[in-house]
C-alpha positions in Angstrom: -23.6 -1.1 19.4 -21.4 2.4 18.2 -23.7 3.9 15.4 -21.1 5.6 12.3 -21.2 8.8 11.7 -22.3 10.1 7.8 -19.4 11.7 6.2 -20.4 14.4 4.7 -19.1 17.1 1.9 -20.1 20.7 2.2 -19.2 22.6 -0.8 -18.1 26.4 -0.7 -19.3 27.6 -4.2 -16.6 30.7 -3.8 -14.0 28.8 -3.3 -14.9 25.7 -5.5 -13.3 24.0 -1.7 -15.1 20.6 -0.5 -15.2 20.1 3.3 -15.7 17.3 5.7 -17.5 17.6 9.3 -15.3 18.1 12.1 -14.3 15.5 15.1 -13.0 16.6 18.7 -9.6 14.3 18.7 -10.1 11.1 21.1 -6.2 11.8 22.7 -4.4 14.8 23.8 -1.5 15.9 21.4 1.0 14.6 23.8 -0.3 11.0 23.6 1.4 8.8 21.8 0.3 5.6 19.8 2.5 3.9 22.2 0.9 5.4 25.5 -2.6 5.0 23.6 -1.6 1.7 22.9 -0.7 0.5 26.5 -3.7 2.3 27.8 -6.1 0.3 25.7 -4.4 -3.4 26.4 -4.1 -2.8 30.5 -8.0 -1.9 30.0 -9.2 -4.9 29.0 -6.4 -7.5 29.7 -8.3 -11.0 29.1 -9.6 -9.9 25.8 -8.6 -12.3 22.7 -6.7 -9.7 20.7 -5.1 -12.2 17.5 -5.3 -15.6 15.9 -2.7 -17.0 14.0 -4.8 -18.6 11.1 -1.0 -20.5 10.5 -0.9 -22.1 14.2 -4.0 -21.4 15.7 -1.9 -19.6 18.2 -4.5 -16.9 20.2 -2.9 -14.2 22.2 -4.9 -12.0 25.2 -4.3 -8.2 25.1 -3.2 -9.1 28.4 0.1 -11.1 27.0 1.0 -8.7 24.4 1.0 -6.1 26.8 3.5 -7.8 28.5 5.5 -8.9 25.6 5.2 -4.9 24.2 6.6 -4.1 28.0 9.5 -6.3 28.0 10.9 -5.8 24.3 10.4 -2.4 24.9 12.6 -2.8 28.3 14.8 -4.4 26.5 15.6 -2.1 23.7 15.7 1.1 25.9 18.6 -1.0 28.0 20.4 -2.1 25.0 20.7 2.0 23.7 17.6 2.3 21.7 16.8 6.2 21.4 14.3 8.6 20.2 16.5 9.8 17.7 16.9 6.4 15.9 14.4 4.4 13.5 13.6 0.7 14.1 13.1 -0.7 10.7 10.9 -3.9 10.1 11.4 -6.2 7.7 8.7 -9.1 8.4 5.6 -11.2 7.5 2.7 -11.0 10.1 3.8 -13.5 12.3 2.5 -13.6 16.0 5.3 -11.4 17.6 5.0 -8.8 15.5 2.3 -6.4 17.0 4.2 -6.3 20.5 7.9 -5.7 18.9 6.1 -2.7 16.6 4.3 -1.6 19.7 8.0 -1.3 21.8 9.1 1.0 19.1 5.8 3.3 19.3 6.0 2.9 23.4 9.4 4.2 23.4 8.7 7.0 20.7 11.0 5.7 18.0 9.9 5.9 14.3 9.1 2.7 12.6 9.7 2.2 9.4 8.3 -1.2 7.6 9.2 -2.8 4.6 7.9 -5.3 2.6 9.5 -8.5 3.5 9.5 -9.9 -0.4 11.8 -7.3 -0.8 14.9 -7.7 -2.4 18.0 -6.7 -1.4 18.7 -3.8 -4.2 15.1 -2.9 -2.8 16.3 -2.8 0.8 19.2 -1.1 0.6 17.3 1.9 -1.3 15.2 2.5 1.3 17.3 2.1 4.1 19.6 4.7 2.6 16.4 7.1 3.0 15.7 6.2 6.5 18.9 4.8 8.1 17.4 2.2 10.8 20.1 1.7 13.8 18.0 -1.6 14.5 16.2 -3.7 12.2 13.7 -6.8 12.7 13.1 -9.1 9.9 12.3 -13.3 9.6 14.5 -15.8 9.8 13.7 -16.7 5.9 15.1 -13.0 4.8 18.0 -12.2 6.8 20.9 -12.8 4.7 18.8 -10.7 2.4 18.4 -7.8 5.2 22.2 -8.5 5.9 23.4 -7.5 2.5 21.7 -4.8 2.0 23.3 -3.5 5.4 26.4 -4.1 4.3 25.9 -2.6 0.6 24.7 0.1 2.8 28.0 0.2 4.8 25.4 0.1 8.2 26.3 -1.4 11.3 22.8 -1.7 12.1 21.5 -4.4 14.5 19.1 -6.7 13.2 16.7 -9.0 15.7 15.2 -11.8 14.1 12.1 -13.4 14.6 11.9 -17.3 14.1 14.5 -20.0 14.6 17.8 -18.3 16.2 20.8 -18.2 13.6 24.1 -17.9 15.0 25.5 -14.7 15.9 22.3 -13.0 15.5 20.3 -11.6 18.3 16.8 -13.4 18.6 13.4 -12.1 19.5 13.7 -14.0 22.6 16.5 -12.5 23.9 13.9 -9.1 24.5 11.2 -11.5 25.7 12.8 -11.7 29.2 12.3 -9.6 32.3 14.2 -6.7 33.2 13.1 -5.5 36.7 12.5 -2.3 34.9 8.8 -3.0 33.0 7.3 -1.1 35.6 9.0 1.8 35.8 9.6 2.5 32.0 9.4 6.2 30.9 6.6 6.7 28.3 8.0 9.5 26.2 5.2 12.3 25.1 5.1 13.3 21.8 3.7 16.5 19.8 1.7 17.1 16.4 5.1 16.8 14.7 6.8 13.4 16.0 7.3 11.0 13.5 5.9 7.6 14.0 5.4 6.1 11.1 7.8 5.7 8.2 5.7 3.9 5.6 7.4 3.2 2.2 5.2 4.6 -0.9 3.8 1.5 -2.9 6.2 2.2 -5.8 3.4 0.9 -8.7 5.1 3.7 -10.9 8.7 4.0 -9.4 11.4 3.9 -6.4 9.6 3.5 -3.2 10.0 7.0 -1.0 9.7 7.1 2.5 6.3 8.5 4.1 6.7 9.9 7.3 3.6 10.3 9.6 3.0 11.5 13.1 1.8 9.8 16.1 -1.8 12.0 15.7 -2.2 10.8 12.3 -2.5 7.3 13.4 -4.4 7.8 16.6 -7.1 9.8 14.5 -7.4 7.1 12.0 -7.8 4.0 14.3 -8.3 5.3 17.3 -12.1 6.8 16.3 -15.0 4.2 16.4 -17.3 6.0 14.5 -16.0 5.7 11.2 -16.6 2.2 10.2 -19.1 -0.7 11.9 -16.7 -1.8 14.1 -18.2 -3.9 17.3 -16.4 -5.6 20.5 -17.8 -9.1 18.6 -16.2 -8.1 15.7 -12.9 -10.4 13.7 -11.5 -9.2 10.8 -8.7 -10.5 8.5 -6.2 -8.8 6.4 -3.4 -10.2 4.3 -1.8 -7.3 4.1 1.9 -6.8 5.8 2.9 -3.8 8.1 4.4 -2.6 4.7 0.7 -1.6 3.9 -1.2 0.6 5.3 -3.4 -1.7 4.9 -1.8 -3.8 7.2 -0.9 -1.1 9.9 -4.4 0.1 10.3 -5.4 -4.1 10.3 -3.2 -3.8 12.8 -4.6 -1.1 15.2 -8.1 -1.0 14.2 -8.2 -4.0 16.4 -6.4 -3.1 18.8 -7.9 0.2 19.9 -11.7 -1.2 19.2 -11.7 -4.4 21.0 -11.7 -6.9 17.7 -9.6 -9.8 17.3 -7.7 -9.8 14.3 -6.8 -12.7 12.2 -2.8 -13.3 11.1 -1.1 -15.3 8.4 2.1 -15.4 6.7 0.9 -17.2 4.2 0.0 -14.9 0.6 -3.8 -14.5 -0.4 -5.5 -17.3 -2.0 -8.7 -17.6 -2.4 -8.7 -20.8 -1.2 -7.2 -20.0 2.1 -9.1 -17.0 2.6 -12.8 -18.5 2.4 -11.4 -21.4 4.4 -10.7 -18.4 7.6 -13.5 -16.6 7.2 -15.2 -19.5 7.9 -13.0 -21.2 10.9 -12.7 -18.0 12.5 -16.3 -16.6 11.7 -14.8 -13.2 10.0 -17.1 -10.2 10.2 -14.4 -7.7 8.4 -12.3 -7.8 5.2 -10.0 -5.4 3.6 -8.3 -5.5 0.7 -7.6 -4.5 -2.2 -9.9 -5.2 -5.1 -7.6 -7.9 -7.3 -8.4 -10.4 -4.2 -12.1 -9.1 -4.5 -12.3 -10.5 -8.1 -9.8 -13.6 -7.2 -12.6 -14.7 -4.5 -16.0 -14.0 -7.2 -13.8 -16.1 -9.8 -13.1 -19.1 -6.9 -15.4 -22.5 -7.9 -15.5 -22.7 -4.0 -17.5 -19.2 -3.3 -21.0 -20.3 -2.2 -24.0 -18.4 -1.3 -23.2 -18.8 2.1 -19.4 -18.7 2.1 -19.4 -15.1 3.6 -22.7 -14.6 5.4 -20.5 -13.5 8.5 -19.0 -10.2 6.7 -20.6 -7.2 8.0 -18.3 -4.8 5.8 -15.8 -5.7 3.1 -13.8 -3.0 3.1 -11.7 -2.6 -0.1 -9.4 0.6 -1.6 -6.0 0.8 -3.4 -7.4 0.9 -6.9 -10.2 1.6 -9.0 -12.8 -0.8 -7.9 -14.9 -2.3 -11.6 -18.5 -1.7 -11.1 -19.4 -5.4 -12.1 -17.2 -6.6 -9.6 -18.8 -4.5 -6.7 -22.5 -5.6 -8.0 -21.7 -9.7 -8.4 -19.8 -9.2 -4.4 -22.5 -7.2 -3.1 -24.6 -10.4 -3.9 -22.8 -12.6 -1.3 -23.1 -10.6 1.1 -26.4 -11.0 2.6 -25.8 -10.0 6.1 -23.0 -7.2 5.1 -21.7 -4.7 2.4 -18.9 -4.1 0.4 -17.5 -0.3 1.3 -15.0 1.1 -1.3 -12.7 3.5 0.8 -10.2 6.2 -0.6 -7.1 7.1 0.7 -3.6 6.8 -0.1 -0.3 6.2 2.2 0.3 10.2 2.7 -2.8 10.6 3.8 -4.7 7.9 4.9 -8.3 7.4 4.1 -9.9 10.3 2.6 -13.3 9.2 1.5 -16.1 6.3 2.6 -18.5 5.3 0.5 -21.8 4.6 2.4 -23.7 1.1 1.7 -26.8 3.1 1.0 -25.4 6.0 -1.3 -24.5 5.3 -5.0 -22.7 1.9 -5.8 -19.7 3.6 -8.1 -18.1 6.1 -5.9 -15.5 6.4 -3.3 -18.0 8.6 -1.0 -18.1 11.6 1.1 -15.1 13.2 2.7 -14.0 11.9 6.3 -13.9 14.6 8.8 -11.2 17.1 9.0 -10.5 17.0 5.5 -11.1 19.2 2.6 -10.7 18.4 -1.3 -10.7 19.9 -4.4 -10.6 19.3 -8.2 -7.8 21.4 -10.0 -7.3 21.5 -13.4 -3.6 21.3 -15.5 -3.4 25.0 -14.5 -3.9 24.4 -11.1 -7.3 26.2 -11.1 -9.8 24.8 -8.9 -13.0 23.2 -10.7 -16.6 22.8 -9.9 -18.8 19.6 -9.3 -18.9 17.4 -12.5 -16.1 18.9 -14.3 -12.6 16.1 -14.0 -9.2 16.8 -12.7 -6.4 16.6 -10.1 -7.9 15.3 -6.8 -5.7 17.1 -3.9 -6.6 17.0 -0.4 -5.6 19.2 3.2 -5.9 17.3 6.5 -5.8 18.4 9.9 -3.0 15.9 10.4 -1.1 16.3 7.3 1.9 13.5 6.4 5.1 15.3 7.5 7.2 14.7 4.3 9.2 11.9 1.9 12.2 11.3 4.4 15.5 12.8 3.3 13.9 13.7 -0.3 12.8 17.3 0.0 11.8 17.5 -4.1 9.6 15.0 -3.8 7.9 16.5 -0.9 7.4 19.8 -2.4 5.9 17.7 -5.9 4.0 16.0 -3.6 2.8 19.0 -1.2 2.3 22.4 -2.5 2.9 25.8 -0.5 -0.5 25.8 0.9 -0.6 22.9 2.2 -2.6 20.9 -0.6 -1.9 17.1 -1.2 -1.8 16.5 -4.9 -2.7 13.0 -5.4 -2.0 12.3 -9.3 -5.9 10.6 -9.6 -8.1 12.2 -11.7 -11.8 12.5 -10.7 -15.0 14.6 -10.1 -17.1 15.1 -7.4 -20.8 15.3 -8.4 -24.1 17.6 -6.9 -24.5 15.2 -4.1 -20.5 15.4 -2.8 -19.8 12.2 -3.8 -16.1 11.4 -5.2 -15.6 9.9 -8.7 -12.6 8.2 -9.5 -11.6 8.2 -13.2 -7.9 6.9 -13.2 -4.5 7.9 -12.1 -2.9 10.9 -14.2 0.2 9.1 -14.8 -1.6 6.4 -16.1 -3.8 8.5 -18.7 -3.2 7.4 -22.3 -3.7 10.0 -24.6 -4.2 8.8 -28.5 -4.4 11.4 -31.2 -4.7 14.2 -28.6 -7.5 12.5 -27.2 -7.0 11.6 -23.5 -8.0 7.9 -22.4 -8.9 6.6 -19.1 -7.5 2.9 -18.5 -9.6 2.1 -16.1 -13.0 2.5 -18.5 -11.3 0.2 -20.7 -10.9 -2.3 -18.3 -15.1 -1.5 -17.4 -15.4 -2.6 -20.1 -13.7 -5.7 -20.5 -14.4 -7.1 -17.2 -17.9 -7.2 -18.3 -17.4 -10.9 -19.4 -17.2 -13.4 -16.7 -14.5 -15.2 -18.1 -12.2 -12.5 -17.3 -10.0 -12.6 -14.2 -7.8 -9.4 -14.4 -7.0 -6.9 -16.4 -4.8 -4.5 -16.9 -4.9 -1.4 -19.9 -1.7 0.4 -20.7 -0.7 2.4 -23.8 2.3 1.0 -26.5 4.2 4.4 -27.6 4.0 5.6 -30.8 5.4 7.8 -32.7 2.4 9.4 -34.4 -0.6 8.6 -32.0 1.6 8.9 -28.7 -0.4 5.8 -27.4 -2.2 2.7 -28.8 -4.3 1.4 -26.2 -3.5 -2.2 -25.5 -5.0 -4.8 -22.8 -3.3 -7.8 -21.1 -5.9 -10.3 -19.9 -6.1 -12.9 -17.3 -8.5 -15.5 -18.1 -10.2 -18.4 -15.9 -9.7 -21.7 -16.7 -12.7 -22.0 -18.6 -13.0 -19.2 -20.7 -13.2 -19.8 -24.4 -13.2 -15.8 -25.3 -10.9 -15.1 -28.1 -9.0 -12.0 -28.4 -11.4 -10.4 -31.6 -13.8 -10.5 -28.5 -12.5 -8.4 -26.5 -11.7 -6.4 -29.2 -15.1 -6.5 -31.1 -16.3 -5.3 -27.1 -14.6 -2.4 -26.5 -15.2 -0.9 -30.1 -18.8 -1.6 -29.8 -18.6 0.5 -26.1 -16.5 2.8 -26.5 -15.5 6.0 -29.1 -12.9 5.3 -32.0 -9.4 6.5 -29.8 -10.3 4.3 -27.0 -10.1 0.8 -29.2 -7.8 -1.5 -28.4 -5.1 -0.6 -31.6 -2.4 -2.0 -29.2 -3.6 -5.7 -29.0 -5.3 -7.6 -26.6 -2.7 -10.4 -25.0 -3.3 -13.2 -23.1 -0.9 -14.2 -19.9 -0.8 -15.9 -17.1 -0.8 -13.4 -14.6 0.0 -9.7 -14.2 2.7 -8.6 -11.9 1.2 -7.2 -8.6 2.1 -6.1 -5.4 2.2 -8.6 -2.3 -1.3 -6.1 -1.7 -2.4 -6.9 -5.1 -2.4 -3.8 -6.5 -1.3 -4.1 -10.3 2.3 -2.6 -10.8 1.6 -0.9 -14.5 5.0 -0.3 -15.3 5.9 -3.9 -15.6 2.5 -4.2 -17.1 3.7 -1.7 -19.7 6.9 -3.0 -20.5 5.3 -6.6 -20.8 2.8 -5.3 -23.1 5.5 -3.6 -25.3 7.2 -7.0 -25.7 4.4 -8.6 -26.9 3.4 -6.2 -29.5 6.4 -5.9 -30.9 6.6 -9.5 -31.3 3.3 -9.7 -32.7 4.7 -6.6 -35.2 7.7 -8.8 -36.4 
């Protein structure tokens, strides 16, 4: 068994700086996630690399080698160039680790969508990053199609599934060439592009993250940064749209685990039901599934005594729901990890250090705190979190103003979260700045509302956003999901958060009842449409 390594955050009291320790890189810069790739399957060619929890379907690395080999054949016959982008537009079906693996073999950037897109949603980020071939399901390619042609693009699209006529078919780059063998592997530098993920686009238009080869081989690539074992299986719902779903994707691959596949959405129903069947010892997700599993009447004692880590990040994670997971979990841990798209992860939280942090810094990476004046803060005071990496995210893809918002001229990440980081080097996550509500010239965190609330069981979700107003700037309101058998009242919640919290912080906006919240196929809650659903309701409650 690999032991982890302790991440770690030195803190330069001159500089008010935080660092990381330092890791020698696994690959030459040359290497390329396709090379690395290739390199890893020929290794060890009988291992069980995936499950499809649809079909049951289990794949060797040994036949996706071959598959990667011929679809990559295939494309470099058919015109396929470095200069190009190969977009995909799909669920995780079983073909889709070899076709993305082509694209990385043959050095051409990949950039993957999220296949509930629609077609207004397509078409905007193809016009960023111009694919000249495109892969998407069978159920989504008239929606691919239009946005092509919206997009005046004569791009090809290969589609996975059930051929449709006149459209070129995954099989048709499934079949031999004669030229497997002898296939030039392109090298690469710290520069080449080859990743294009799309920003989640919780508080906008999605923008195009371009990343290098490096990047990825650093993250995935290193088996010393989470428990990762050659007996290990881990499941993810996420799609290749998510980084989530990338690094699902090629943790596996490059540490001998199998992974676990569906195209089917997150329930948590179907979840317990596969970590069961396939004996999962590895979750990640992000932590609206967490609650959704604690709230399921199915969740036993013993329902995950396989998980070794539950790995969960993409939002503020509520402290209750860390303690009541951390309780079925007998044999494992729940490890909140920090990162975001541009950057990857940042921060690990160790099982052993304080339960409400995001951790110490990974290696290679500095932080610090900055306040509204871009002056750089010491430990316990709250601001900006920005971050520098050794392999730093090359830029938004044909959108040079919101690189340079995004990246200033030394190099420093600004992330938009708020936190602090306190005497031990641990990172505190308050809330995102764009979602701070400020009420009377007193600034309000969201997410300590939602602490708060989630402190009775009968709550499922929630979500805290601010009404505008005209005098106060923002009245603090709360849209709640509740489980079938709550009998809360609104005045409860209410009656809660003013008995908690400090006068500008009540809920003067209203507390509201739905259904659901709008969320990303990830889960992460999108807070504009939170917002705008909120404002509805109040005003109707106002009439």
């Amino acid at each position: 068994m690999r032991s982890i390594i302790m991440f770690t955050s030195k803190y330069d009291s001159a500089k008010k700086i935080w660092s990381g320790g330092h890791l020698a890189p696994f690959h030459d810069e040359s290497v390329s996630l396709g090379r690395a790739l290739y390199y890893t399957l020929a290794r060890d060619p009988q291992r069980l690399a995936q499950i499809s929890g649809d079909t049951g379907l289990r794949v060797t690395n040994g036949e996706i080698c071959d598959q990667m080999l011929k679809i990559a054949s295939n494309l470099s016959l058919k015109g396929a160039k470095r200069d190009q982008v190969i977009a995909i537009v799909a669920k995780n079906g079983p073909l889709i680790a070899p076709a993305t693996f082509a694209a990385f073999l043959l050095a051409i950037p990949v950039n993957t969508l999220d296949p509930n897109y629609v077609m207004a949603e397509i078409a905007h980020m193809f016009t960023q990053t111009q694919p000249s071939i495109v892969f998407c399901d069978h159920d989504n390619y008239s929606t691919v199609k239009s946005a092509l042609i919206e997009n005046k693009s004569s791009a090809k699209i290969i589609n996975f599934g059930p051929r449709i006529s006149g459209v070129e078919n995954i099989d048709d780059y499934l079949v031999k060439t004669g030229f497997e063998d002898s296939l030039e592997i392109p090298d690469v530098d710290g520069q080449t592009c080859g990743l294009i993920l799309c920003s989640s686009g919780t508080t906008g238009l999605s923008k195009g993250v371009s990343l290098t080869h490096q990047h990825f081989l650093y993250l995935s690539a290193n088996p010393y940064f989470f428990d990762f074992r050659q007996d290990s299986v881990m499941l993810c719902f996420s799609s290749l749209y998510w980084l989530s779903g990338i690094l699902h994707l090629l943790f596996t691959t490059f540490n001998g685990m199998t992974r676990i596949i569906t195209t089917q959405p997150f329930s948590p129903e179907h979840f317990l039901k596969m970590v069961d069947q396939y004996k999962v010892t590895h979750m990640l997700s992000a932590p609206v599934y967490l609650a959704a599993v604690l709230d399921s009447t199915l969740l036993t004692p013993t329902s995950l005594a396989n998980l070794r880590e539950y790995m969960v990040g993409g939002s503020v994670v509520p402290e209750e729901k860390w303690s009541r997971m951390q309780e079925y979990l007998p044999n494992g841990y729940v490890r909140i990890v920090y990162g975001m798209s541009e950057l990857g992860f940042a921060t690990r939280q160790d099982y052993k250090t304080k339960k409400y942090c995001v951790g110490k810094l990974a290696p290679d990476v500095q932080m610090k705190i900055v306040n509204i004046n871009n002056e750089n803060l010491g430990p316990g005071e709250k601001g900006e979190i920005c971050f520098k990496s050794r392999f730093r995210f090359l830029g938004y893809t044909r959108n040079a103003k919101a690189t340079a918002e995004m990246i200033d001229k030394d190099g420093w990440v600004h992330t938009g979260d708020i936190g602090f980081v306190d005497n031990d080097g641990d990172l505190h996550i308050a809330d995102r700045m764009k979602e701070i509500l400020k009420y009377s010239n007193h600034h309000i965190s969201p997410s300590e509302i939602e602490n708060i609330i989630c402190r009775f069981p009968e709550v499922e979700y929630v979500a805290v956003v601010g009404i505008p107003d005209p005098v106060c700037t923002d009245l603090p309101a709360a849209l709640v999901v509740l489980r079938e058998d709550a009998n809360i009242t609104a005045d409860d919640i209410y009656q809660l958060v003013a008995s908690n919290l400090s006068n500008p912080k009540h809920l003067r906006g209203g507390v509201y009842f739905v259904d659901l919240l709008p969320l990303t196929p990830s889960g992460k809650v999108i807070k504009n449409k939170v917002k705008e659903k909120a404002i509805e309701l109040y005003r109707a409650r106002c009439q």
